[in-house]
Every structure is written in C-alpha cells, then in structure tokens.
N, CA and C of each residue as an Amber inpcrd file, in Angstrom:
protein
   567
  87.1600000 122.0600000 -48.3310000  86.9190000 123.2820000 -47.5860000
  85.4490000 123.3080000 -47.1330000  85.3150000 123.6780000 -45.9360000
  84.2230000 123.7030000 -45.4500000  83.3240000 125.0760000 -44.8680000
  82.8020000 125.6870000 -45.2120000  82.6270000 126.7750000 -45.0390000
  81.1900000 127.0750000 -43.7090000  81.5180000 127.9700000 -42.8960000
  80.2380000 127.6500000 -41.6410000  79.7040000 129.2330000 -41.7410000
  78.5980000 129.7900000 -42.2040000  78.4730000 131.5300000 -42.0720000
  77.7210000 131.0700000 -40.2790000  77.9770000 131.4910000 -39.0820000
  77.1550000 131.9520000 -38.4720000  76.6630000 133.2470000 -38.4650000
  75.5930000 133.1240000 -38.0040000  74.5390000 134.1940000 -38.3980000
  73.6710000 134.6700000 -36.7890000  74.1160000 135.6970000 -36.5040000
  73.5450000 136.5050000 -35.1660000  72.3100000 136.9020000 -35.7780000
  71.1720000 136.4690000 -34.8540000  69.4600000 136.7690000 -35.2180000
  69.4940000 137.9050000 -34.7900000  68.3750000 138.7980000 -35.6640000
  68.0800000 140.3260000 -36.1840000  67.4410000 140.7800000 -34.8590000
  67.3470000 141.9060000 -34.6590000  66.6680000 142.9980000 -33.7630000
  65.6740000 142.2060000 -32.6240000  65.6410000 141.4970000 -31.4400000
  64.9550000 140.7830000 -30.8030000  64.0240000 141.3800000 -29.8420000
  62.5760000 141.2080000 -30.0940000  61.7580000 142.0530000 -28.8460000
  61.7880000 141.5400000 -27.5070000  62.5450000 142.3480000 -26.6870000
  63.3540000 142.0600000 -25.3430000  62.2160000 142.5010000 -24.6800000
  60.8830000 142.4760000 -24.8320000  59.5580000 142.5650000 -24.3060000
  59.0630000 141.5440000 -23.6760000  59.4980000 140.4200000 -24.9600000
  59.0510000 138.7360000 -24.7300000  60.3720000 138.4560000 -23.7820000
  59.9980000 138.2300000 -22.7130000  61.2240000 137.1830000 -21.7030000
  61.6950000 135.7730000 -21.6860000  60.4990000 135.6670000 -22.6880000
  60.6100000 134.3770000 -22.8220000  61.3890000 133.5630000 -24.0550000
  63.2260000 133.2490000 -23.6990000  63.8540000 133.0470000 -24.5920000
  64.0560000 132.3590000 -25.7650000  63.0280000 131.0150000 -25.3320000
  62.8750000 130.2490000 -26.7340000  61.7730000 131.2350000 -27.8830000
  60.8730000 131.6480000 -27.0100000  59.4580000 132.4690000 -28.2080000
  59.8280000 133.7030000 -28.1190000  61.2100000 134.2400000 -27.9290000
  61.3280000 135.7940000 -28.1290000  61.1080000 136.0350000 -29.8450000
  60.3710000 136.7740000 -30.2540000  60.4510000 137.2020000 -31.7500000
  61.1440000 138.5910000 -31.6910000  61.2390000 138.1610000 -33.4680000
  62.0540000 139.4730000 -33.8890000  61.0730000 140.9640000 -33.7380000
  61.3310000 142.0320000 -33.9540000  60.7650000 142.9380000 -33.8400000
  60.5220000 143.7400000 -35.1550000  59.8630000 144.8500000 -35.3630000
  59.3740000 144.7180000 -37.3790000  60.9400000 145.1130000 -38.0120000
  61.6750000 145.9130000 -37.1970000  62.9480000 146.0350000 -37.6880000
  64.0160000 144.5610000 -38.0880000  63.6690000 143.7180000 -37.2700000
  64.1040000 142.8290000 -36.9560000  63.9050000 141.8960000 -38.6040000
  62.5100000 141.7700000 -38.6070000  62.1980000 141.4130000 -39.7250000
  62.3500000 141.8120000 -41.0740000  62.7710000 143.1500000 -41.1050000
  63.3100000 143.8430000 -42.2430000  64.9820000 143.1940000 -42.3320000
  65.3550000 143.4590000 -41.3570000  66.7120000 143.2820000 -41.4050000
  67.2880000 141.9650000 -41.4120000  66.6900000 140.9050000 -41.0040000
  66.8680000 139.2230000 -42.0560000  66.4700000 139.3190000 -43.6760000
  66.6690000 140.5130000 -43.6790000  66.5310000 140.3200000 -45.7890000
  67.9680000 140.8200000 -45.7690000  68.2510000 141.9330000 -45.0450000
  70.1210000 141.7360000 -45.2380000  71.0250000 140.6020000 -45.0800000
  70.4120000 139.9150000 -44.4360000  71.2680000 138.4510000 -44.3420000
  70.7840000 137.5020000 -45.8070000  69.6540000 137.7630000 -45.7890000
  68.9350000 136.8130000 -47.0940000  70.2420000 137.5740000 -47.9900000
  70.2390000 138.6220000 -48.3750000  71.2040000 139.3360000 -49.5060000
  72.3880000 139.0460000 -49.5150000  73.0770000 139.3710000 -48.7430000
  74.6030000 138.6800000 -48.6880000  74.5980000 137.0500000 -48.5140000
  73.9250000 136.4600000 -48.3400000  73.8330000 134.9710000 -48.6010000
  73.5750000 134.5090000 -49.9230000  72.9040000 135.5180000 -50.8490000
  72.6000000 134.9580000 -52.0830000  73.0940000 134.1730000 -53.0830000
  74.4930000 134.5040000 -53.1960000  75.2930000 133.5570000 -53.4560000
  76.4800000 133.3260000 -53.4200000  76.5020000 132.1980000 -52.0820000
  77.2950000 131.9570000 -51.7060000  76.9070000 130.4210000 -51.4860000
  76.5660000 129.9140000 -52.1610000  76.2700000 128.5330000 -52.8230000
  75.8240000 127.7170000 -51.7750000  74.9920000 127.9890000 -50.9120000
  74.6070000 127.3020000 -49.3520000  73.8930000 125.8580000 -49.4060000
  74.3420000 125.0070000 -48.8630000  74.0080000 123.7620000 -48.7710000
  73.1610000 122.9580000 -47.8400000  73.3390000 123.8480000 -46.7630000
  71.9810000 123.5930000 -45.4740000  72.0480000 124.5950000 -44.4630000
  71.1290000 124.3970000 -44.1710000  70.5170000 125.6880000 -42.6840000
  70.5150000 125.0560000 -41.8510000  70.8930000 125.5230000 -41.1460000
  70.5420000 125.0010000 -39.6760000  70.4730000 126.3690000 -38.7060000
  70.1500000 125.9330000 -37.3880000  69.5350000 127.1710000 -36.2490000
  69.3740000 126.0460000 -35.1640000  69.5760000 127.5690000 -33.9570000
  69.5690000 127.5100000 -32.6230000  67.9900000 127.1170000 -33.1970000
  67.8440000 126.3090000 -31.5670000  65.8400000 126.2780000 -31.2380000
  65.0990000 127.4510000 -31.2240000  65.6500000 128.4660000 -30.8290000
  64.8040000 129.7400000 -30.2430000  64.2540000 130.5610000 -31.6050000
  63.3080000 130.8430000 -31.4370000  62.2520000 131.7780000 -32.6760000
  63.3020000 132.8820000 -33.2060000  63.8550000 133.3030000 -32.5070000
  64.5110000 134.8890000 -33.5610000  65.7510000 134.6160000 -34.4490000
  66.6490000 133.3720000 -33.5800000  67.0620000 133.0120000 -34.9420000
  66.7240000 132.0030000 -36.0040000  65.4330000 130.9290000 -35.6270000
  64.7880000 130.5500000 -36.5820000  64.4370000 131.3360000 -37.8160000
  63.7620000 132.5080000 -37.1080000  63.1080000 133.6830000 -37.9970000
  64.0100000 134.2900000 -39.0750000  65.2920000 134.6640000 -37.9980000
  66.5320000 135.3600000 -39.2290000  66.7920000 134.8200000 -40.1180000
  67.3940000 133.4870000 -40.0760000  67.8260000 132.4130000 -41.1100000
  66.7590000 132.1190000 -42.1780000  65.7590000 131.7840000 -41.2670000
  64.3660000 131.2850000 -42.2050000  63.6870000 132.2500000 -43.0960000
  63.7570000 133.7620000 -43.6160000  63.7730000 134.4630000 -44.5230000
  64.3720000 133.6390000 -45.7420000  65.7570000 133.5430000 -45.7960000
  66.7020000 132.5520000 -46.5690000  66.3540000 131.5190000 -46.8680000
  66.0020000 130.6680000 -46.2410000  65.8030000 129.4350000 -46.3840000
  64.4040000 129.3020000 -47.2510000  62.9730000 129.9110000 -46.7060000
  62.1640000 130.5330000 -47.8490000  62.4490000 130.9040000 -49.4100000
  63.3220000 131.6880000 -49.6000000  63.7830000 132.0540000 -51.1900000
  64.7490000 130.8060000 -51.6070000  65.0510000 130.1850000 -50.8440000
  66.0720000 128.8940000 -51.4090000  64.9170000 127.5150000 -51.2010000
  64.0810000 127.5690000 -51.1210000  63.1810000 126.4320000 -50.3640000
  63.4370000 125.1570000 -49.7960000  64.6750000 125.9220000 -49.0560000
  65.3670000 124.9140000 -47.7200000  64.6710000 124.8010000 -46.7910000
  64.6970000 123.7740000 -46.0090000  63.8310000 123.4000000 -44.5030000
  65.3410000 123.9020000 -43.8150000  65.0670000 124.5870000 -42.4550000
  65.9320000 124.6620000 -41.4510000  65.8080000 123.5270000 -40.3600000
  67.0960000 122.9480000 -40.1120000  67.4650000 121.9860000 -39.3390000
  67.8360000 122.7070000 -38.0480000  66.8480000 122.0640000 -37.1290000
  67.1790000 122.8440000 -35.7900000  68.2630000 121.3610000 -34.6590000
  68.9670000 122.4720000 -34.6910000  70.1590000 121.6750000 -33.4790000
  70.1590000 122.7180000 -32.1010000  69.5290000 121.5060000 -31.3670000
  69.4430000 122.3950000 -30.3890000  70.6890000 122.6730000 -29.2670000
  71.6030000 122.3640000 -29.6700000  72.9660000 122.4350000 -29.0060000
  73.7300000 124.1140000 -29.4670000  72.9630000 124.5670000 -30.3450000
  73.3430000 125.8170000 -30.8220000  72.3980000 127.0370000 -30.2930000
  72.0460000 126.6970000 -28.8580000  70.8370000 127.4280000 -28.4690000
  71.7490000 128.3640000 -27.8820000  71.4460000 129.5110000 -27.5960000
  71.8400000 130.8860000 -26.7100000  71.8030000 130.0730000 -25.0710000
  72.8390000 130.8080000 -24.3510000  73.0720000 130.5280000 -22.8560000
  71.6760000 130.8610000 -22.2400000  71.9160000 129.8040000 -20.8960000
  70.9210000 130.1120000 -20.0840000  71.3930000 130.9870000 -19.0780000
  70.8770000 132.1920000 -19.0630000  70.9590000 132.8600000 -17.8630000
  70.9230000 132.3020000 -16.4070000  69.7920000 132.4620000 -16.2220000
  69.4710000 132.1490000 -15.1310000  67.5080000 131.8010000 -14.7900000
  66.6800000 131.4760000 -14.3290000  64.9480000 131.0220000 -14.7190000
  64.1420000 132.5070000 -14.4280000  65.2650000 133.9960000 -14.0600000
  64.8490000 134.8630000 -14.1050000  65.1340000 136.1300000 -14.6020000
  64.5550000 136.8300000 -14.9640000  65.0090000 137.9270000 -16.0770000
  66.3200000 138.8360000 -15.1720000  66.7110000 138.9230000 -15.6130000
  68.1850000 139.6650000 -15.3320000  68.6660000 141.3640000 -15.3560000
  68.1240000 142.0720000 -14.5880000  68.0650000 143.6890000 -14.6250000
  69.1670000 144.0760000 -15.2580000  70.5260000 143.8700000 -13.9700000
  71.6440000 144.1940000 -14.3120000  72.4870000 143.4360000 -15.4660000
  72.3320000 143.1860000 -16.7390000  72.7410000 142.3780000 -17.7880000
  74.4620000 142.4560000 -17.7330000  74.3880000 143.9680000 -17.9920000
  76.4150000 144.5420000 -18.3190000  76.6660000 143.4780000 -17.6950000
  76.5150000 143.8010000 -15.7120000  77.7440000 143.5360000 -15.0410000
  77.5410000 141.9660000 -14.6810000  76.4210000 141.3560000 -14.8630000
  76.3070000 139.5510000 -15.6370000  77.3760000 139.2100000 -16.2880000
  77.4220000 139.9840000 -17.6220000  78.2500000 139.5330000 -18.4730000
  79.4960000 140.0840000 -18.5470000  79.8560000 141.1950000 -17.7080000
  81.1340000 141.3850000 -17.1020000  81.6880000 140.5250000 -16.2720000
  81.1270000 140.0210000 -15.3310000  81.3450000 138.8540000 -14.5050000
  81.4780000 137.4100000 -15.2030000  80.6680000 137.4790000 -15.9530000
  80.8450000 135.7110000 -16.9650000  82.2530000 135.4830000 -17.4800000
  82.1540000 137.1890000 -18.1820000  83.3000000 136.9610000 -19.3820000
  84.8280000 137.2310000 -18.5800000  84.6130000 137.5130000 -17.0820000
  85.5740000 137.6280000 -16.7430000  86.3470000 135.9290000 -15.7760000
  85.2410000 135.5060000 -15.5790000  85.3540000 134.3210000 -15.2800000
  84.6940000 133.0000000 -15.9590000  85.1680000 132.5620000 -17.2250000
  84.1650000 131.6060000 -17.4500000  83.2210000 130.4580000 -16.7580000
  83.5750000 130.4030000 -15.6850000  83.1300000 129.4380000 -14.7630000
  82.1470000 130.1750000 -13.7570000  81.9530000 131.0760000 -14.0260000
  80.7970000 131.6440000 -13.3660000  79.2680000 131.5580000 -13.7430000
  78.9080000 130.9860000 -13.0760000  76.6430000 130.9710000 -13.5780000
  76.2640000 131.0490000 -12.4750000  75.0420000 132.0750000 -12.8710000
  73.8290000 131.9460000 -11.8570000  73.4740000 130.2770000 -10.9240000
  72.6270000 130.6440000 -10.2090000  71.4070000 129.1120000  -9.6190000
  71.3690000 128.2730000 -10.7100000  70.6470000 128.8910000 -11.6240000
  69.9870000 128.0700000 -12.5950000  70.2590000 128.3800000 -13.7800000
  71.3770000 128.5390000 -13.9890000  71.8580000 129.5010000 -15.8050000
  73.2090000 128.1200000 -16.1730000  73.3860000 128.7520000 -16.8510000
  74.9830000 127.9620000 -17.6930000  76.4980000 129.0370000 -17.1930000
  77.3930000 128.5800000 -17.7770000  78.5940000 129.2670000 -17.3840000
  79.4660000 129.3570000 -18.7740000  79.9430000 130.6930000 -18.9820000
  80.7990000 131.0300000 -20.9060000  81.4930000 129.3900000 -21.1800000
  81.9880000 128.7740000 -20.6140000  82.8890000 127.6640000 -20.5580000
  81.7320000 126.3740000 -21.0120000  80.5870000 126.9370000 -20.3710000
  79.5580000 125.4520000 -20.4260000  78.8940000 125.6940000 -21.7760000
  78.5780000 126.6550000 -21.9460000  77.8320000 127.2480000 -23.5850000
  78.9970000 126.9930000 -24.3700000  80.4030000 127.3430000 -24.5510000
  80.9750000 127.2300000 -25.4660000  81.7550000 125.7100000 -25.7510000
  81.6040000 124.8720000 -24.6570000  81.5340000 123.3920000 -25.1470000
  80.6470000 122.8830000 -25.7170000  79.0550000 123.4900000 -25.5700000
  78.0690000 122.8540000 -26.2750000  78.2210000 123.1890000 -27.2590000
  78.6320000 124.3530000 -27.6540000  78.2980000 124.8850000 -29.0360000
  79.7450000 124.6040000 -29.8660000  80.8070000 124.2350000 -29.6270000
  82.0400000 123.8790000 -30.3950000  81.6130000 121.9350000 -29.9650000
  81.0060000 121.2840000 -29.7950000  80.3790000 119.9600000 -30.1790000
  79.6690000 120.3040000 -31.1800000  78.8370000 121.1020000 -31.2820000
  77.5000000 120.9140000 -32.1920000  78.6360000 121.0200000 -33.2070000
  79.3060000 122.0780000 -33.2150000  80.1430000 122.9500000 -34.6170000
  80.6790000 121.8630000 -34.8560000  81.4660000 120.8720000 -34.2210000
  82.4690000 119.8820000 -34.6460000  81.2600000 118.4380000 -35.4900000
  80.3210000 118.6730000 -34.8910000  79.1700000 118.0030000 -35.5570000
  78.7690000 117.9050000 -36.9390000  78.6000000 119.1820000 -37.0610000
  78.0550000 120.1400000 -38.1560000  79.7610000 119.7450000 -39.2790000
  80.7930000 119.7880000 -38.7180000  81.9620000 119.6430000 -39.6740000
  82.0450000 118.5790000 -39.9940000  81.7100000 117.5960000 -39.3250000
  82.0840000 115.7180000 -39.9450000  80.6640000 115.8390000 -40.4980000
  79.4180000 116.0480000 -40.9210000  78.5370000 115.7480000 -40.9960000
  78.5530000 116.1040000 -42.6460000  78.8450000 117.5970000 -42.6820000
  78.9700000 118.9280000 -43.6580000  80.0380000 119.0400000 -44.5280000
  80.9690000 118.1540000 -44.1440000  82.4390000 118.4970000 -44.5600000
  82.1800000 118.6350000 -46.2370000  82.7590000 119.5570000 -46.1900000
  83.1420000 120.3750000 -47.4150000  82.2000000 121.0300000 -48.4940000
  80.8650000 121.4330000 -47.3780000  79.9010000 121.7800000 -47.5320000
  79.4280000 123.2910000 -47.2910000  78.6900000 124.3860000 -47.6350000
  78.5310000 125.7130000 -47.4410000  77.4130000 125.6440000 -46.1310000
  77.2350000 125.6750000 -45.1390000  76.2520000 125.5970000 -43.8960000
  76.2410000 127.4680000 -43.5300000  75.0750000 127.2260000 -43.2190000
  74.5000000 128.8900000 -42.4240000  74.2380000 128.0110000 -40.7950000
  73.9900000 128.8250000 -40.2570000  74.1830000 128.4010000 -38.8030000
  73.3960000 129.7560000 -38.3260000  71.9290000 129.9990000 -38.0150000
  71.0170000 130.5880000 -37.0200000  72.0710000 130.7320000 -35.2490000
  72.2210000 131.5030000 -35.0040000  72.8280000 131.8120000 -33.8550000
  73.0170000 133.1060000 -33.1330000  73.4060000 133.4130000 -32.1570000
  73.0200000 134.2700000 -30.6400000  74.4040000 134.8570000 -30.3840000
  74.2330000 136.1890000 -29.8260000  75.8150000 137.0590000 -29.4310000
  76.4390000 136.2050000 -28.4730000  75.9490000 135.9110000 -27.7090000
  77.0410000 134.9640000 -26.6520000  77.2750000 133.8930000 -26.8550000
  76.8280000 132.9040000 -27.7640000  76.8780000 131.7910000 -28.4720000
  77.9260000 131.7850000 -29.0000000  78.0550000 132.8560000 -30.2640000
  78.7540000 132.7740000 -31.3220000  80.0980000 133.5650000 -30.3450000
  80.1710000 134.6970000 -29.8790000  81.6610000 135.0300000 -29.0280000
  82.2150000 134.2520000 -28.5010000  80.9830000 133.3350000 -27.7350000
  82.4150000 132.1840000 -27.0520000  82.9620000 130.6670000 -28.1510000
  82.4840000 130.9280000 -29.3320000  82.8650000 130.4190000 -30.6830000
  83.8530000 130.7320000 -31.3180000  84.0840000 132.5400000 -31.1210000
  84.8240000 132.9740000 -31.6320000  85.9500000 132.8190000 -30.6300000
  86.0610000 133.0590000 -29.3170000  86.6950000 133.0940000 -28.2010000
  87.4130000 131.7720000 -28.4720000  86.8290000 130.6630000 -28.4470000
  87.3320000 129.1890000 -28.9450000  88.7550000 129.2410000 -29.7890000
  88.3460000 129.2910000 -30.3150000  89.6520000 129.9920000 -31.8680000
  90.5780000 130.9090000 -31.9070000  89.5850000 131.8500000 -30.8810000
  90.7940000 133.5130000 -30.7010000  90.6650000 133.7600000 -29.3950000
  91.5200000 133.2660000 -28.8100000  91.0670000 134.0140000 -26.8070000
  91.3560000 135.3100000 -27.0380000  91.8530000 136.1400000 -27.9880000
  91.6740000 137.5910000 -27.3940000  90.6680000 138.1520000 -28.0250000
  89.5510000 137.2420000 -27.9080000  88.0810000 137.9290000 -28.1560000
  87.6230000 137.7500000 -26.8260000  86.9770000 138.8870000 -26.1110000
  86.5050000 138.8060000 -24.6390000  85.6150000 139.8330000 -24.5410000
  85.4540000 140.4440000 -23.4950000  84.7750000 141.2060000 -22.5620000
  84.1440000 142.2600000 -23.8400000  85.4800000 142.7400000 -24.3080000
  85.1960000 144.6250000 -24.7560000  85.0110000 143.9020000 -26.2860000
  85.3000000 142.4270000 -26.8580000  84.5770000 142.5900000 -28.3420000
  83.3010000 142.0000000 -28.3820000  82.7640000 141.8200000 -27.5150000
  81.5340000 141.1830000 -26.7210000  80.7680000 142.1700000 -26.8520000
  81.3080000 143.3850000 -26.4480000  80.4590000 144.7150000 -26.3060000
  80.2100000 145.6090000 -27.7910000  81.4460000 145.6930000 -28.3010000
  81.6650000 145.9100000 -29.3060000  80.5020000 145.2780000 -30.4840000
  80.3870000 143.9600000 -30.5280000  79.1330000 143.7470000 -31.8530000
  77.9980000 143.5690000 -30.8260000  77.8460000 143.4660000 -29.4960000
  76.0750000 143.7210000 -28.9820000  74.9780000 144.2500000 -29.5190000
  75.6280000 144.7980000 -30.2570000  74.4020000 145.9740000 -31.1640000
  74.0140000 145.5490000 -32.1710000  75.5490000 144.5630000 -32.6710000
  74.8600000 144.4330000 -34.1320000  73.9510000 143.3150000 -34.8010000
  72.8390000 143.0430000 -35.3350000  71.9400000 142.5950000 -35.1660000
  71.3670000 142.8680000 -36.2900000  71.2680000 141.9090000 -37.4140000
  71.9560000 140.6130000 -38.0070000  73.4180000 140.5360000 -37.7020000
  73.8590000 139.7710000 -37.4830000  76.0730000 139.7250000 -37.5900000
  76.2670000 138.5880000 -38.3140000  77.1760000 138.4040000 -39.4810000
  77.6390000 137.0550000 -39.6380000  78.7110000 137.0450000 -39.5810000
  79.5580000 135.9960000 -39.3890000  80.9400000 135.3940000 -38.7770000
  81.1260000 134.2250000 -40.0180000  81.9170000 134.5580000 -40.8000000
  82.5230000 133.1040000 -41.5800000  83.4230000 132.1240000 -40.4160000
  83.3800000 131.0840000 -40.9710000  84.2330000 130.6770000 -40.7070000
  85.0160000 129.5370000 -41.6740000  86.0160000 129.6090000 -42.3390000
  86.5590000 128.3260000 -42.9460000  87.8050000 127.3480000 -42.3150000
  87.0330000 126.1460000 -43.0190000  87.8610000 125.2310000 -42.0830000
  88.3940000 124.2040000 -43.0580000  89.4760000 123.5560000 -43.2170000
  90.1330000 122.8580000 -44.0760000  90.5470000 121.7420000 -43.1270000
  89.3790000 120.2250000 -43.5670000  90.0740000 119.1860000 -42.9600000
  89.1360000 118.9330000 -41.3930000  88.7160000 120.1280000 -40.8910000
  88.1290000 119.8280000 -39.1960000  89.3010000 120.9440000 -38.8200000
  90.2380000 121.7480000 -39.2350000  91.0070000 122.8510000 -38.9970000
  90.6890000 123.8970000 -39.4970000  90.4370000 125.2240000 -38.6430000
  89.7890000 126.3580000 -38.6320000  91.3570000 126.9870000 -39.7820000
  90.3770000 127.8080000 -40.8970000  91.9210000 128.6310000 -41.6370000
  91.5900000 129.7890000 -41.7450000  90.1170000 130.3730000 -41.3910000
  89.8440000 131.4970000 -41.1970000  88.9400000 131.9780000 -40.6040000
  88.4360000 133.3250000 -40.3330000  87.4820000 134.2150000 -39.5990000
  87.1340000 135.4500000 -39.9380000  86.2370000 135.4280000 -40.3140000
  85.9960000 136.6530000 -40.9780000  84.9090000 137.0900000 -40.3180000
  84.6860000 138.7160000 -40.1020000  83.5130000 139.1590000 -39.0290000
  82.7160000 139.9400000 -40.6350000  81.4390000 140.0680000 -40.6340000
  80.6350000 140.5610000 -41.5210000  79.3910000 141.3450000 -41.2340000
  79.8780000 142.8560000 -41.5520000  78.7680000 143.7980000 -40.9970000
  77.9230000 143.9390000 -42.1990000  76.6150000 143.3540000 -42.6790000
  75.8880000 143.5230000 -43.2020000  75.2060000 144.9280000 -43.6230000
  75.4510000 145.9090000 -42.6140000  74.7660000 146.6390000 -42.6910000
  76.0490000 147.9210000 -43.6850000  77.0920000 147.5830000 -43.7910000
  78.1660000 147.8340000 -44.8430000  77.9330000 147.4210000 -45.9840000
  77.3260000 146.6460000 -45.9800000  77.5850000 145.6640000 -47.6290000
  76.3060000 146.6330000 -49.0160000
C-alpha cells in the first residue's frame, strides 16, 4: 500500500505575482502547523513539493520537525496561466474547466497540467511504492488529480475547496491502482 497525502499550500500573498516566489502570508504561516499536526503521525517517508515557495513553505514546516530535506519535483508545479497576471480569474477558470484544452498565448491547458502531474504521481508510485509520501501542491494541480480518478470533480468542486488553504487529499493506492480518496479539512480536525 502506498499512501500519497497531497497537500494544498497555506494562505498565499496574491501581492507577489510572481508564481514561483509567491510566499505564504503570516496566516499562511500559522496555518502549515495544521498540516505539520495532522501529519504527525502518519508515519511519512519523504517530502516532496511543487518548485514554487508557498508550497515549499507549507510542507517544509513538517519536514523541519521530522528533519526531512524536501525533494522538489518540478513536474508538480501549479499551471501556467498565462506571462500575465490575470484580472478576470473565475471566468479563466470557468472556461479551462469547461474545456480542458483551452490556454491562454502563453499558459498551459487543465489537460496539459494534469498529464504532467499524473507522470510525476505515477513517478512518485514506482519510486515510493509502498511508502507514506506528502506531496507540496496547488488547487488546480491537485483538482485535475483528483479529476484524473473522478471526472465528476469539475468546475463547482474547484470552487468549492478554493478557499481552503492548507487542503490535504489522501490518496491510497494498492499495486500503481488508486483504492481510495479521501478529502481532509484540517481546519476540522
């Protein structure tokens, strides 16, 4: 059995535009000790994370009290928009999620992010197998992860955890076969 927690990075200052060095915000930083907590034991075997600082940051609370190094895979990075900041976000991602094959000029498309990121995952399973992994990761990352597994995750459950910030997502897999999914509101626990 192989167990994968992804982990949605905490409260992000949407000040910084700049997506790889966006940091968390002081809430942000409080609230990767809720993830540190419900991780405590659950017998974790390696870290890993997207490239980008906020979920370095989330995970890496954890990884500190366990004195794990985080392994950055950068195939688990958050979508590219587009090389410019994006006013209208909703109806972006109303449009994405309604067509996966839709991207900006210069962005990615739900279909193109969620092949990168179900490689990395399939990576992470022959590599990990039968191993406890945390996984640093991003709302649109991880939905079209979840989407992978469950197509009737879309548009409105997209919207639905946007907010929530830490999120973790189990996932167990028996063999390189997904046997479960579990969504985890931290802020319940």
């Amino acid at each position: 059995m192989t167990i994968v927690y992804f982990v949605r990075h905490a409260e992000p200052d949407y000040n910084n535009h700049d997506d790889r060095k966006r940091e968390l915000t002081a809430k942000g930083m409080k609230d990767r000790e809720l993830v540190s907590r419900y991780l405590s034991d659950k017998n974790v075997d390696v870290i890993l994370s997207s490239p980008y600082k906020r979920s370095v940051d989330t995970v890496g609370h954890f990884a500190d009290i366990k004195h794990y190094p985080v392994e950055i895979i950068e195939d688990f990075r958050e979508r590219k928009t587009d090389s410019v900041w994006i006013e209208d976000f909703t109806a972006f991602s109303k449009k994405q999620w309604s067509d996966f094959s839709y991207k900006r000029s210069d962005g990615e498309s739900l279909s193109e992010v969620q092949a990168r990121n179900i490689n990395a995952l399939r990576t992470v399973l022959e590599k990990y197998k039968d191993k406890t992994v945390v996984v640093g990761s991003h709302g649109t990352a991880l939905s079209t992860i979840i989407n992978y597994f469950d197509s009737s995750f879309g548009y409105d459950e997209f919207t639905e955890i946007k907010s929530l910030m830490p999120w973790i997502v189990k996932f167990v897999f028996c063999g390189g076969e997904l046997q479960s999914i579990e969504a985890i509101n931290v802020f319940e626990k």
